[in-house]
C-alpha positions as CSV (number, residue, x, y, z in Angstrom):
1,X,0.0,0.0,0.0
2,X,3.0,2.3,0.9
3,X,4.4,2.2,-2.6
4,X,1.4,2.5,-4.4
5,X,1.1,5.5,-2.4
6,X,4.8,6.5,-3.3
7,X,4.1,6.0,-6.5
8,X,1.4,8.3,-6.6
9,X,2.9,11.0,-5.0
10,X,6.0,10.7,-7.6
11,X,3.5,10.8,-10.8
12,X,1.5,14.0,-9.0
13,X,5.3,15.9,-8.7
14,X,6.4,14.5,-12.2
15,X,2.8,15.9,-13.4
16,X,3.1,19.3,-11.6
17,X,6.6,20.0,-13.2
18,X,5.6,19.2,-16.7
19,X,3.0,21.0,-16.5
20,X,4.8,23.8,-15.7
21,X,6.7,23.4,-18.6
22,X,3.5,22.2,-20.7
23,X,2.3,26.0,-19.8
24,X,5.2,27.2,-22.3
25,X,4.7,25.2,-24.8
26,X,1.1,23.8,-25.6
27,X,1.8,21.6,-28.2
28,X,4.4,19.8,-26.4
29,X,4.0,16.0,-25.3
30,X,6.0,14.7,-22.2
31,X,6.8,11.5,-20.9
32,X,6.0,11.2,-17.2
33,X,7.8,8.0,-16.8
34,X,11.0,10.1,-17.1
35,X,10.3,12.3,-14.0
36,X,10.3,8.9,-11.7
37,X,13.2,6.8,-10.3
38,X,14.9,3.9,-12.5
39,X,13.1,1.4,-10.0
40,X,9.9,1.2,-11.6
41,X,8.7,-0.9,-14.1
42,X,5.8,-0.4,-16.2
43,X,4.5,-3.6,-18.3
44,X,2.4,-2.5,-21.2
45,X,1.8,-4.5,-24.5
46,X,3.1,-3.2,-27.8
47,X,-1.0,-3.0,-29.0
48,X,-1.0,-0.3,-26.2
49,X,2.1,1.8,-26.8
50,X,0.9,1.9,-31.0
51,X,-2.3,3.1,-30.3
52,X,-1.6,6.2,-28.1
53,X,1.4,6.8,-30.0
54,X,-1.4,6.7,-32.8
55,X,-4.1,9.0,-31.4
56,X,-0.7,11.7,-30.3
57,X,0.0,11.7,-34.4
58,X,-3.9,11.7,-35.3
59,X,-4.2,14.6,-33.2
60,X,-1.1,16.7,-34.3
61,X,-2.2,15.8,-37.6
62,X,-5.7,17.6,-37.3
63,X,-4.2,20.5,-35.1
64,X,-1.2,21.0,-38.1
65,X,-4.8,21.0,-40.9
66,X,-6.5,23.6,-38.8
67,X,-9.6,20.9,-38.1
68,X,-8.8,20.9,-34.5
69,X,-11.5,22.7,-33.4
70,X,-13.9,21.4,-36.4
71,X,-17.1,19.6,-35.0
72,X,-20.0,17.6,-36.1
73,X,-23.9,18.1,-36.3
74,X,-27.1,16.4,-37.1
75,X,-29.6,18.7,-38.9
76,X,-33.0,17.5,-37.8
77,X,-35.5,20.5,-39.3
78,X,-34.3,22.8,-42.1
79,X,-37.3,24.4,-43.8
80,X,-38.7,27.8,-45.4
81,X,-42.1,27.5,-45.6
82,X,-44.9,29.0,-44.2
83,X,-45.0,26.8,-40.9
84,X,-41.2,26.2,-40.5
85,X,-40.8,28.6,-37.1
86,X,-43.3,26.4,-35.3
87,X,-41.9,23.6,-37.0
88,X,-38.5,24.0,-35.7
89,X,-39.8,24.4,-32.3
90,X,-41.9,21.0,-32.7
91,X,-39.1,19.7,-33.3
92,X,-36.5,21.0,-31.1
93,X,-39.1,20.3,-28.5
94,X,-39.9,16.8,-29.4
95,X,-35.8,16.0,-29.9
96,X,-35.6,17.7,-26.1
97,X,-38.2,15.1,-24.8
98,X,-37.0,12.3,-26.7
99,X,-33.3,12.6,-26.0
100,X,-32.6,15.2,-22.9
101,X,-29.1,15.9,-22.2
102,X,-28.1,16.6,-25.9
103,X,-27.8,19.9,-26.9
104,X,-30.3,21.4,-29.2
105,X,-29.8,24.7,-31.5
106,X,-32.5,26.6,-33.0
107,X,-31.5,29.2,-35.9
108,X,-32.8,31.2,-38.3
109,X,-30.9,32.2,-41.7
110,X,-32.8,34.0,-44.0
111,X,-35.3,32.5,-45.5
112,X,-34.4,28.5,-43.3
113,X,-35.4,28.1,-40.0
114,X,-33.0,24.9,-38.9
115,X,-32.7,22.7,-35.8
116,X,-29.6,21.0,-35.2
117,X,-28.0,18.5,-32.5
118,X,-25.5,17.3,-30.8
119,X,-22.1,18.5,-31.3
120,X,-19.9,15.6,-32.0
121,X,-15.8,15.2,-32.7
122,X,-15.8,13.4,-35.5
123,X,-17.8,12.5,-38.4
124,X,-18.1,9.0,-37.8
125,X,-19.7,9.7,-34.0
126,X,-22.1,11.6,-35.7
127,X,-23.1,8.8,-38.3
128,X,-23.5,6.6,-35.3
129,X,-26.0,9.2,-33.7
130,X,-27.2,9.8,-36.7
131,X,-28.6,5.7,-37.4
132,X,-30.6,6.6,-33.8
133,X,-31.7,9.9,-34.7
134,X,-33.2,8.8,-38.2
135,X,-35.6,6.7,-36.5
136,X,-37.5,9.6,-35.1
137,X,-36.5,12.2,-37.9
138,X,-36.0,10.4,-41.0
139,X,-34.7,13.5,-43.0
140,X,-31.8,13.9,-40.4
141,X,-28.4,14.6,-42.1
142,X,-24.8,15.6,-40.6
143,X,-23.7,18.6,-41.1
144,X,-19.9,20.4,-40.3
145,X,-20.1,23.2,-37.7
């Protein structure tokens, strides 16, 4: 129990001093195993060390293309007629009841009222929502925000 707590402690000080260096540089990526003593020994599978090593590149990738801060939406209403103000609050109101918790946007561009939801990371999280979705609003479609 001791060294677990040892351990801890020496993660929390390696943490606190990168991240004082992390503050200067944003973009940087430590390694917090460095900060510890040469007596600990961390087993972790190869499958393990690829796929964060993975999601690090994926990630510097998409901040380098400028689609860091690109998310995903599901369109449920866009209309123009006659109706399509109390349409979109139907069904922003019915999407509310039906799925509360997710957020719901109401907008008007001239001459489309639209209802959109959710704000996802990536596309393919929205085409997952999006198979639920369709089975209350059928004409449901994704849409870059």
């Amino acid at each position: 129990m001791k060294r677990i707590g040892l351990i801890l402690a020496a993660l929390l000080l390696g943490f606190g001093l990168r991240a004082q260096e992390a503050q200067q540089d944003s973009t940087a990526v430590y390694d917090v195993f460095s900060a510890l003593s040469g007596n600990l020994v961390v087993n972790q599978s190869p499958e393990v060390y690829d796929a964060v090593n993975a999601h690090v590149e994926r990630n510097a990738r998409r901040a380098a293309s400028g689609l860091a801060g690109q998310t995903y939406r599901i369109r449920i209403f866009f209309d123009s007629g006659q109706n399509a103000r109390a349409g979109s609050e139907a069904a922003a109101a019915r999407f509310r009841s039906l799925h509360p918790g997710v957020p719901v946007s109401r907008t008007f561009t001239d001459p489309f009222f639209k209802v959109t939801v959710g704000n996802y990371s990536s596309k393919a999280d929205a085409a997952a929502a999006l198979k639920y979705i369709q089975q209350e609003f059928p004409a449901a479609f994704i849409v870059r925000n």
